[in-house]
Predicted model as a PDB file, atoms N, CA, C, CB and O in Angstrom, pLDDT in the B-factor column:
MODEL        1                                                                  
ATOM      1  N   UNK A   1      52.242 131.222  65.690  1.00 84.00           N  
ATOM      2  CA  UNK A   1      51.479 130.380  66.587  1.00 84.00           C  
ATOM      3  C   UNK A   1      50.083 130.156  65.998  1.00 84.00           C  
ATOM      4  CB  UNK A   1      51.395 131.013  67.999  1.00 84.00           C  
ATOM      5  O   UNK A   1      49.456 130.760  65.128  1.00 84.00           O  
ATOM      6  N   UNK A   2      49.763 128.949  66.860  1.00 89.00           N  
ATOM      7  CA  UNK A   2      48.397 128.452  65.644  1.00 89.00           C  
ATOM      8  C   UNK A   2      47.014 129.325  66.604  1.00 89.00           C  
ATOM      9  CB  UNK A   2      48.028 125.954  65.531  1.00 89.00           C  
ATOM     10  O   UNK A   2      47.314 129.926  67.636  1.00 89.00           O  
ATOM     11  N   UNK A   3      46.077 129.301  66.288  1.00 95.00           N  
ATOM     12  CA  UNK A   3      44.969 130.353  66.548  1.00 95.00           C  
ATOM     13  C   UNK A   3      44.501 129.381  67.166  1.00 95.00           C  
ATOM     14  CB  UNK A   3      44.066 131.147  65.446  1.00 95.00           C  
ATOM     15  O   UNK A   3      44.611 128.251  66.690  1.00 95.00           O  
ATOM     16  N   UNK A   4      43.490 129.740  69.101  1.00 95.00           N  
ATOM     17  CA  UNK A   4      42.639 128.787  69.177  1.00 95.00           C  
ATOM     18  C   UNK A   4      41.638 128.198  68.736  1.00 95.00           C  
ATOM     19  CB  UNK A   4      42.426 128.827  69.724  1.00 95.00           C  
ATOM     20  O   UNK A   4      41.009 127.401  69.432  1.00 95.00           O  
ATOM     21  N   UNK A   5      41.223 128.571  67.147  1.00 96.00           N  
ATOM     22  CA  UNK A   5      39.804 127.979  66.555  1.00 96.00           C  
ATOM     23  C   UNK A   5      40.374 126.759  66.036  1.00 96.00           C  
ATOM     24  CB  UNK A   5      38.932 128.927  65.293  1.00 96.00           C  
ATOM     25  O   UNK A   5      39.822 125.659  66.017  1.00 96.00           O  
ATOM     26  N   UNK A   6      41.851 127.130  65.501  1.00 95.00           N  
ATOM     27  CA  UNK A   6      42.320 126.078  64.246  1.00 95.00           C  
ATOM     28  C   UNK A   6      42.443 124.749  65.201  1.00 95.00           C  
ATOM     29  CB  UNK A   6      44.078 126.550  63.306  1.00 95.00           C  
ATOM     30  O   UNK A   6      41.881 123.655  65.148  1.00 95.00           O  
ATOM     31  N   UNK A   7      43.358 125.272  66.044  1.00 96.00           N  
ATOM     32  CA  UNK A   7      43.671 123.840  67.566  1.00 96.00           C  
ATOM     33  C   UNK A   7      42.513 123.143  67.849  1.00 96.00           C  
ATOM     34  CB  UNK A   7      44.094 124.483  69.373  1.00 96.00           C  
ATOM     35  O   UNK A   7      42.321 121.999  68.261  1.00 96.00           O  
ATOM     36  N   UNK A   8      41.771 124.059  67.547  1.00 95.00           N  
ATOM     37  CA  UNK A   8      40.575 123.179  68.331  1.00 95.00           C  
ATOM     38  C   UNK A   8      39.424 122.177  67.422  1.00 95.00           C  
ATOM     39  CB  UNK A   8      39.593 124.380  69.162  1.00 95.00           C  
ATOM     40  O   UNK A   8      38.701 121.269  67.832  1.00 95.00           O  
ATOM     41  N   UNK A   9      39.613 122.837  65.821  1.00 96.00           N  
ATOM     42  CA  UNK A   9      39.148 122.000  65.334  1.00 96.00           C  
ATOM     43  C   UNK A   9      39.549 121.100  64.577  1.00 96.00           C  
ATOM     44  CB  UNK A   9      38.554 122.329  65.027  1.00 96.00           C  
ATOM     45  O   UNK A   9      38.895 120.467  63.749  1.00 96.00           O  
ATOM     46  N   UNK A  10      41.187 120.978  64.973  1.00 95.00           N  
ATOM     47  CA  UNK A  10      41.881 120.069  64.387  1.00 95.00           C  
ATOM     48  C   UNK A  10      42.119 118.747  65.621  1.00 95.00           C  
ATOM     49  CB  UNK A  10      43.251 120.847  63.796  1.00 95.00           C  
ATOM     50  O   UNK A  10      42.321 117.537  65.520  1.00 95.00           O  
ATOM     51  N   UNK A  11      42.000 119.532  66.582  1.00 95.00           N  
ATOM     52  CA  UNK A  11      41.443 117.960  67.771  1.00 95.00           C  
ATOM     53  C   UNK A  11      40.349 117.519  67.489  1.00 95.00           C  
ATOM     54  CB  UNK A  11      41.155 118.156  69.457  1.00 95.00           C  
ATOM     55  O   UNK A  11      40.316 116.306  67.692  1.00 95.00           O  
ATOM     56  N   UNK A  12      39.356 117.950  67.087  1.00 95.00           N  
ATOM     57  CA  UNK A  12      38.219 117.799  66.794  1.00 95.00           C  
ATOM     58  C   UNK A  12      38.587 116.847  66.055  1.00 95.00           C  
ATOM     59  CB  UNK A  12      37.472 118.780  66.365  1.00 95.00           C  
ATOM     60  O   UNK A  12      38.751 115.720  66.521  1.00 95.00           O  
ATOM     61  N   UNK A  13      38.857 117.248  64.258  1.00 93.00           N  
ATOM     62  CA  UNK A  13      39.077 116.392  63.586  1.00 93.00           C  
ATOM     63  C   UNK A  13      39.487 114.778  63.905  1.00 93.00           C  
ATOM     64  CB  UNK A  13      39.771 116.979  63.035  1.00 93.00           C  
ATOM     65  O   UNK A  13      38.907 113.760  63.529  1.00 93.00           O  
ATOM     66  N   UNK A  14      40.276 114.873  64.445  1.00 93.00           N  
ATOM     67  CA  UNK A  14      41.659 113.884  64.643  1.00 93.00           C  
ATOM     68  C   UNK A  14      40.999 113.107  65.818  1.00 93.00           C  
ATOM     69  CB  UNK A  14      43.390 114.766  65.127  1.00 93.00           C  
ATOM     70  O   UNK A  14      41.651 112.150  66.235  1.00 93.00           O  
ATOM     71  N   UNK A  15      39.752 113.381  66.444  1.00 91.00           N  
ATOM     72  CA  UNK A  15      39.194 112.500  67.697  1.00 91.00           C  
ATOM     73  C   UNK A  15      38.079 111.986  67.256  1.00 91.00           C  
ATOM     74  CB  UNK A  15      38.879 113.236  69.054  1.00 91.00           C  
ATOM     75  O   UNK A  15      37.526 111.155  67.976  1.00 91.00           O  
ATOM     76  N   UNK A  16      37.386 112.397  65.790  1.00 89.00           N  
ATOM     77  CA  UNK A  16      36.273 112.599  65.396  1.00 89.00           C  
ATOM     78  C   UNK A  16      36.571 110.731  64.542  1.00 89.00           C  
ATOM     79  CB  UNK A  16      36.010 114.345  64.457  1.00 89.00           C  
ATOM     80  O   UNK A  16      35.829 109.754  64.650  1.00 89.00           O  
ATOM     81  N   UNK A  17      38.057 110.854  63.666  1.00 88.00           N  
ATOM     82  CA  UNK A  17      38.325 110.036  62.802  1.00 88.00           C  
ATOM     83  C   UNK A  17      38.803 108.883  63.434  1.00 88.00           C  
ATOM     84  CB  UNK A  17      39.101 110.535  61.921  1.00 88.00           C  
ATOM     85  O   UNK A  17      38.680 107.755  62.955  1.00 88.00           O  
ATOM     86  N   UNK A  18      39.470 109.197  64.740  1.00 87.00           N  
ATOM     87  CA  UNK A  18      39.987 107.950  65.466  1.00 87.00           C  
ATOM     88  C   UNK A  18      38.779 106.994  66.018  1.00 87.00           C  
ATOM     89  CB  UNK A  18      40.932 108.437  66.745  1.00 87.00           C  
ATOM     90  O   UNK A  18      38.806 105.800  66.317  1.00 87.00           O  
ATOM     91  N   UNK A  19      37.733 107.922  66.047  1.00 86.00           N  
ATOM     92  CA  UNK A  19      36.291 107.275  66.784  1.00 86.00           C  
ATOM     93  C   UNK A  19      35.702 106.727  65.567  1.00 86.00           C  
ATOM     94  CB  UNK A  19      35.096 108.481  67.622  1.00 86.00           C  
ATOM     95  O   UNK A  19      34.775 105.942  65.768  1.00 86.00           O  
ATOM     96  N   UNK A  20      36.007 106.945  64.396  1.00 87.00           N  
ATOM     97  CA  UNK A  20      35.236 106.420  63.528  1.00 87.00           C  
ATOM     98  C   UNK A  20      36.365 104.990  62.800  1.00 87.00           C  
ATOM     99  CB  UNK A  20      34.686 107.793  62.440  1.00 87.00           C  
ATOM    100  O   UNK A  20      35.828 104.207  62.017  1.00 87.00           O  
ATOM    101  N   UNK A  21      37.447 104.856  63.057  1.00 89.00           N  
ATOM    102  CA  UNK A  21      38.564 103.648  63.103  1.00 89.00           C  
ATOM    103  C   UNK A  21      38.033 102.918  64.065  1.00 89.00           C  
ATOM    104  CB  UNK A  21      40.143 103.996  63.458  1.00 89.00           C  
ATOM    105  O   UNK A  21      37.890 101.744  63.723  1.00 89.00           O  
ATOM    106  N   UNK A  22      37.464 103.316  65.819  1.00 84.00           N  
ATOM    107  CA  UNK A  22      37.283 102.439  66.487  1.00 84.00           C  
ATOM    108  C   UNK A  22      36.039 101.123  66.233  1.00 84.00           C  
ATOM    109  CB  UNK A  22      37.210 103.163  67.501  1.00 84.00           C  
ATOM    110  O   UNK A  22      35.953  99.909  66.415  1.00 84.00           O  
ATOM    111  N   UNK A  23      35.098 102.377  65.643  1.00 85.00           N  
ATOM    112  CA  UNK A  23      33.745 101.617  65.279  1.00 85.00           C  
ATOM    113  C   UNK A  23      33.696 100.651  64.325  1.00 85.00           C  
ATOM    114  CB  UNK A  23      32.784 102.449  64.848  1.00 85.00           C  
ATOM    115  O   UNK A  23      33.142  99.565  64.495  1.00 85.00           O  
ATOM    116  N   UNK A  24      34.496 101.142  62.882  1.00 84.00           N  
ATOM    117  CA  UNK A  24      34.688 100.227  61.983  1.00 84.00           C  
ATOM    118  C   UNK A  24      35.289  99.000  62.267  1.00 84.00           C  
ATOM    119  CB  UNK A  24      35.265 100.717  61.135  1.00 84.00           C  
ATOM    120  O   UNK A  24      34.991  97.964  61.672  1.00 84.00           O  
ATOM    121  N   UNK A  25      36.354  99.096  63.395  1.00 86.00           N  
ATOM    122  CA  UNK A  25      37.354  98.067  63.466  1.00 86.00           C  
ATOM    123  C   UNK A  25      35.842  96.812  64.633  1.00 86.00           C  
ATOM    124  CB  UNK A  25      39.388  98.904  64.513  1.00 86.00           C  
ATOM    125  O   UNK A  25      35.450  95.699  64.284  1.00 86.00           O  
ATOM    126  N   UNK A  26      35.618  97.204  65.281  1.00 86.00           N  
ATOM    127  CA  UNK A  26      34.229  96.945  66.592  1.00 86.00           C  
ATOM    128  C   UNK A  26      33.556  96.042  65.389  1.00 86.00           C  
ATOM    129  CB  UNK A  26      32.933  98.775  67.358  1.00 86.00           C  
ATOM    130  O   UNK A  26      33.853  94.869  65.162  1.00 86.00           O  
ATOM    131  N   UNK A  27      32.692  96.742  64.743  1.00 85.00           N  
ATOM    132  CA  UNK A  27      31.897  96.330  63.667  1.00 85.00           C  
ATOM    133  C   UNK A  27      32.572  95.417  62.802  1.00 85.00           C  
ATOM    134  CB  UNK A  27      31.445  97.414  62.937  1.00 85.00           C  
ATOM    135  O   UNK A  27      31.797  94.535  62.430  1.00 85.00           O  
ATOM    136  N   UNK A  28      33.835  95.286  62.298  1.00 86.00           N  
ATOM    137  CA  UNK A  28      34.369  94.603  61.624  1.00 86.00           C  
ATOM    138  C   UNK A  28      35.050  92.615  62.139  1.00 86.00           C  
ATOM    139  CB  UNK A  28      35.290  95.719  61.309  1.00 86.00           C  
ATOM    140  O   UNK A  28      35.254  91.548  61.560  1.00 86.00           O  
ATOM    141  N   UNK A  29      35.147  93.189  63.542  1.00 86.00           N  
ATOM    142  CA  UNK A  29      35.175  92.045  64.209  1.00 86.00           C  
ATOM    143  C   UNK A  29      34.142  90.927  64.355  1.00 86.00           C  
ATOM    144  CB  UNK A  29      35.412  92.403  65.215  1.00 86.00           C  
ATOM    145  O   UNK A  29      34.422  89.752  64.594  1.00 86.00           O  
ATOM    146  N   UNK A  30      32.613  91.553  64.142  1.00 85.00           N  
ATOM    147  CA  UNK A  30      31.218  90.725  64.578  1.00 85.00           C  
ATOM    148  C   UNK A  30      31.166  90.019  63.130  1.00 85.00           C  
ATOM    149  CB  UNK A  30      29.576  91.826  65.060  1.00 85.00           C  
ATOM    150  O   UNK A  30      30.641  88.912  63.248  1.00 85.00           O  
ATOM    151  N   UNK A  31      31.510  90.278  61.913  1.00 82.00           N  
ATOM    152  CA  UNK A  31      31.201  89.863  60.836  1.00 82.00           C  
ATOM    153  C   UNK A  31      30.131  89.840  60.004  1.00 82.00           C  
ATOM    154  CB  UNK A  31      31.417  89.118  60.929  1.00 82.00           C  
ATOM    155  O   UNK A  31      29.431  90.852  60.052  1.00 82.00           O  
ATOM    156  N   UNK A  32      29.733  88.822  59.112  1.00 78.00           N  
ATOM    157  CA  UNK A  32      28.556  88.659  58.502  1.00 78.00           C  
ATOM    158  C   UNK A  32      27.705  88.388  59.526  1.00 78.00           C  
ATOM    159  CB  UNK A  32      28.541  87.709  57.496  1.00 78.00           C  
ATOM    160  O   UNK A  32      28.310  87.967  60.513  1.00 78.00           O  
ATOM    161  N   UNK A  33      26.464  88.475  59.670  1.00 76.00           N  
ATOM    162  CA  UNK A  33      25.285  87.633  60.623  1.00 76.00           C  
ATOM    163  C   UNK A  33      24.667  86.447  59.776  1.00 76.00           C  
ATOM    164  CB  UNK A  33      23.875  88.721  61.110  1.00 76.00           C  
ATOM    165  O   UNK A  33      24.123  86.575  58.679  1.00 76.00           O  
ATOM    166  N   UNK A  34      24.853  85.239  60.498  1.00 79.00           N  
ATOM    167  CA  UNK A  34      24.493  84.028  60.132  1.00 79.00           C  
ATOM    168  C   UNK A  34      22.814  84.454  59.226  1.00 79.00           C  
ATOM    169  CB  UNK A  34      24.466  82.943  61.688  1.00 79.00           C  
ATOM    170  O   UNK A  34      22.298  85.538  59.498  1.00 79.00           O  
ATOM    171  N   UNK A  35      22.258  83.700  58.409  1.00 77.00           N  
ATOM    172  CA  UNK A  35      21.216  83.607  58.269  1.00 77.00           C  
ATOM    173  C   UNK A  35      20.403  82.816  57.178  1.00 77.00           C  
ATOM    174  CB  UNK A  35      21.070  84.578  58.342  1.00 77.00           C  
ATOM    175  O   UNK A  35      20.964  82.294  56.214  1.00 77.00           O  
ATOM    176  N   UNK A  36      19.273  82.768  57.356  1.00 69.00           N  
ATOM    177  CA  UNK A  36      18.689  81.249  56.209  1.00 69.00           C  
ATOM    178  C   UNK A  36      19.109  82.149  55.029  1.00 69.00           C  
ATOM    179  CB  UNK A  36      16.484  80.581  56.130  1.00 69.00           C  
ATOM    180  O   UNK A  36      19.312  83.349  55.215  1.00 69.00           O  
ATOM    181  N   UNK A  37      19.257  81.501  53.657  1.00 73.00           N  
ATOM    182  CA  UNK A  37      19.343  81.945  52.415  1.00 73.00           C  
ATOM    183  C   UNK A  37      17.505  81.860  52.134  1.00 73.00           C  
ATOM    184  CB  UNK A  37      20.519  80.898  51.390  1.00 73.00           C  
ATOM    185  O   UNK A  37      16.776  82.826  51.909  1.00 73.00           O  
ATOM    186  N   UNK A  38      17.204  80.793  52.207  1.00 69.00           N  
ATOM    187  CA  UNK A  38      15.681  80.477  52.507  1.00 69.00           C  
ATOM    188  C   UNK A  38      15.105  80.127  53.596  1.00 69.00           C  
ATOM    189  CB  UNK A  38      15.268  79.622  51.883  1.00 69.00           C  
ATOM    190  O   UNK A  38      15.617  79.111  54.066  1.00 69.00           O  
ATOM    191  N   UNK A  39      14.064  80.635  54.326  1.00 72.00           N  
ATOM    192  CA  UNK A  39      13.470  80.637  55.630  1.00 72.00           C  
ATOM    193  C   UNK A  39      12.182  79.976  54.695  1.00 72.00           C  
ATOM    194  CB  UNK A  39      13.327  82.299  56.646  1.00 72.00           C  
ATOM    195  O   UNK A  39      11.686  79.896  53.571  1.00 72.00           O  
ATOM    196  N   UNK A  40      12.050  79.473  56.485  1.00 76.00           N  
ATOM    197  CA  UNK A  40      10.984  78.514  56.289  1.00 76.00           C  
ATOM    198  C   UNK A  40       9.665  78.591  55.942  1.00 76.00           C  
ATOM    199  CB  UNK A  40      10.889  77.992  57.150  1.00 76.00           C  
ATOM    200  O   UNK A  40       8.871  79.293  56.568  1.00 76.00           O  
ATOM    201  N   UNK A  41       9.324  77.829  54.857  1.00 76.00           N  
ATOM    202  CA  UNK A  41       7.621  78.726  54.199  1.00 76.00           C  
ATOM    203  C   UNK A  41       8.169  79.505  52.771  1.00 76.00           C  
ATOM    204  CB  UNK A  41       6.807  80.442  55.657  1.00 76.00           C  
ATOM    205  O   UNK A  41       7.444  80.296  52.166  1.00 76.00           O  
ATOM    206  N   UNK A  42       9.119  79.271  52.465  1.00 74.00           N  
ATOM    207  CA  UNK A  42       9.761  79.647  51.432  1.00 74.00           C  
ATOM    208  C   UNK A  42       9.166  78.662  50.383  1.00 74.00           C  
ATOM    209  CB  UNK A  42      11.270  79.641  51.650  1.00 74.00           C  
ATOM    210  O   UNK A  42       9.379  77.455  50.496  1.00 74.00           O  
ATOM    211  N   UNK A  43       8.221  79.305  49.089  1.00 79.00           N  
ATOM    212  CA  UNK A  43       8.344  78.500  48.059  1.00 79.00           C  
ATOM    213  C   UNK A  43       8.087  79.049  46.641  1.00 79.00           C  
ATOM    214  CB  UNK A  43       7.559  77.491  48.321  1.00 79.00           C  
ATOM    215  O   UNK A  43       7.174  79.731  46.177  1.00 79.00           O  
ATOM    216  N   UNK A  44       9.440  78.405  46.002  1.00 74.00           N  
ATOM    217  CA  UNK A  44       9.824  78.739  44.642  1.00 74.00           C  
ATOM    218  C   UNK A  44       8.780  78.931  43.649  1.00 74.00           C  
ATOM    219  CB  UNK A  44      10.649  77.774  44.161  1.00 74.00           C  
ATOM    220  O   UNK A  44       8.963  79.786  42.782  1.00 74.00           O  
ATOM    221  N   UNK A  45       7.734  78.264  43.660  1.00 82.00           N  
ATOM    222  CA  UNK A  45       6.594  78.701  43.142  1.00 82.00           C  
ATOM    223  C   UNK A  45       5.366  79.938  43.444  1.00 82.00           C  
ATOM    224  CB  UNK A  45       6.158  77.708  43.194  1.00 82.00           C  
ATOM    225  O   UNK A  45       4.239  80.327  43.140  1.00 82.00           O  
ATOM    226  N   UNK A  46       6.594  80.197  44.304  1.00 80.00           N  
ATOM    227  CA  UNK A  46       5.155  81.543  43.899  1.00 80.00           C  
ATOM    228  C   UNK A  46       5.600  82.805  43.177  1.00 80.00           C  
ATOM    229  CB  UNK A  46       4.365  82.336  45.468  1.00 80.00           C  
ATOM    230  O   UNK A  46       6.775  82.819  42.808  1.00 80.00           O  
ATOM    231  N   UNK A  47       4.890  83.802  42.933  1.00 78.00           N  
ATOM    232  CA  UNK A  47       4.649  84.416  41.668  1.00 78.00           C  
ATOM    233  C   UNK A  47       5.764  85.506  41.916  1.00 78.00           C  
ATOM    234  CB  UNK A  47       3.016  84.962  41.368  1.00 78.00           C  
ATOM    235  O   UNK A  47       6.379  86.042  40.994  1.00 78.00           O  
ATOM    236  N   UNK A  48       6.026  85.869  43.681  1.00 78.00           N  
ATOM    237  CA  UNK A  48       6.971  86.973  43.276  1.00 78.00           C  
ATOM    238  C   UNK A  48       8.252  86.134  44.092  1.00 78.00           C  
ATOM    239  CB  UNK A  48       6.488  88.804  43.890  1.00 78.00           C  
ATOM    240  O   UNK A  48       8.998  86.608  44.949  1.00 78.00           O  
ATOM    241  N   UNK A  49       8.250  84.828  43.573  1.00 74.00           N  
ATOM    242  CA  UNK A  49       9.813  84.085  44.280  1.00 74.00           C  
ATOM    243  C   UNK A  49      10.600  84.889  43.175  1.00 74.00           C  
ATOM    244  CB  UNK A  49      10.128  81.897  44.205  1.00 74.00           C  
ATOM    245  O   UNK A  49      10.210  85.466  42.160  1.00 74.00           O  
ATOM    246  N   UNK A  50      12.035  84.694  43.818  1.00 72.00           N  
ATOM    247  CA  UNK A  50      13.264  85.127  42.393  1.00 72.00           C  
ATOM    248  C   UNK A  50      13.360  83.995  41.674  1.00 72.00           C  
ATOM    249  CB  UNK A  50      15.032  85.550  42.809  1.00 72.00           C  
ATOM    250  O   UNK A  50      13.106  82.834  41.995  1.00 72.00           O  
ATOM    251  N   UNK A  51      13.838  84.556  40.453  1.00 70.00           N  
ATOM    252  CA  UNK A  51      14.067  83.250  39.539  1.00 70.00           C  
ATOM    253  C   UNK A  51      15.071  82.924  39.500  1.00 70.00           C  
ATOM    254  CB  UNK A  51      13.797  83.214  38.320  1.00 70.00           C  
ATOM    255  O   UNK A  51      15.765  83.940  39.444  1.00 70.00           O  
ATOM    256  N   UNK A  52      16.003  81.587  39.489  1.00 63.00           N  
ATOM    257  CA  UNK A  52      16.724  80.766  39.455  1.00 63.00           C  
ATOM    258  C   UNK A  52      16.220  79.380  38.989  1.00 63.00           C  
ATOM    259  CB  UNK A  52      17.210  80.843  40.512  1.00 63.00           C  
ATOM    260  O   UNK A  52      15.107  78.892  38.793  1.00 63.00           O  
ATOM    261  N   UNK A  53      18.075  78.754  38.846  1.00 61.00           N  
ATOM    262  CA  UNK A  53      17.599  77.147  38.516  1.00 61.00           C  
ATOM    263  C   UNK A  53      16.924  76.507  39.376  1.00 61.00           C  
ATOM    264  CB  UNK A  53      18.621  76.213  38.318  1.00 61.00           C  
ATOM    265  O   UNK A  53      17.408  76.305  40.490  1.00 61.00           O  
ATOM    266  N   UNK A  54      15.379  75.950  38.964  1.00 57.00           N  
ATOM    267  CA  UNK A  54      14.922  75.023  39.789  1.00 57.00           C  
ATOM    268  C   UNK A  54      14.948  73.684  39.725  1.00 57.00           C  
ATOM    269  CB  UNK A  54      13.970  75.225  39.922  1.00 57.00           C  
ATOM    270  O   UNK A  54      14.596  73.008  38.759  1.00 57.00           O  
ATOM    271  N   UNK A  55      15.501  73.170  41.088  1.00 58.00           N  
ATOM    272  CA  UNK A  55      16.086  71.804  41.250  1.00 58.00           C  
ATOM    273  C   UNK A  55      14.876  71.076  41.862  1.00 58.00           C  
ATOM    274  CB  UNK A  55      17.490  71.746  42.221  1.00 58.00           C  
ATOM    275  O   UNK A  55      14.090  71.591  42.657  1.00 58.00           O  
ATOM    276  N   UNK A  56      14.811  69.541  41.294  1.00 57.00           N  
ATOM    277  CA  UNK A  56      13.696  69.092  42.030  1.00 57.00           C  
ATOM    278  C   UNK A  56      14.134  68.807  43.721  1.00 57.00           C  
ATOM    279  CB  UNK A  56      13.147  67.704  41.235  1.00 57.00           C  
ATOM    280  O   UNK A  56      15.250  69.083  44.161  1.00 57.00           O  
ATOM    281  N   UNK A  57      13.315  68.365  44.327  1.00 54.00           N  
ATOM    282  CA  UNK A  57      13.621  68.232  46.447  1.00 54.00           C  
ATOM    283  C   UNK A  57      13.253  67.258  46.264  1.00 54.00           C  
ATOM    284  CB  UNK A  57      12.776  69.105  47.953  1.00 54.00           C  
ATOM    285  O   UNK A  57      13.130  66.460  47.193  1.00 54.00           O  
TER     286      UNK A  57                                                      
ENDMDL                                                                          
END                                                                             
């Protein structure tokens, strides 16, 4: 017969991992969050913009 420490921290386990399936799956449903690539007041010329190809506007 199994010992009550082992029982108990093998529910543990096993409620611990199912709660952490629920969250991922929760979280996995909302997706990316929309957002500007560039927000406004954004400009390529300044000194600590990233560098990329610059296209004229």
């Amino acid at each position: 017969m199994v010992s009550s420490t082992q029982q108990y921290e093998r529910i543990r386990k096993r409620k611990a991992t199912t709660n952490g399936k629920r969250n991922k799956r929760e979280r996995r449903a909302f997706g990316t969050p929309k957002f500007p690539v560039h927000p406004e007041g954004y400009d390529r010329t300044a000194a600590d913009a990233k560098k990329g190809p610059v296209t004229s506007a």
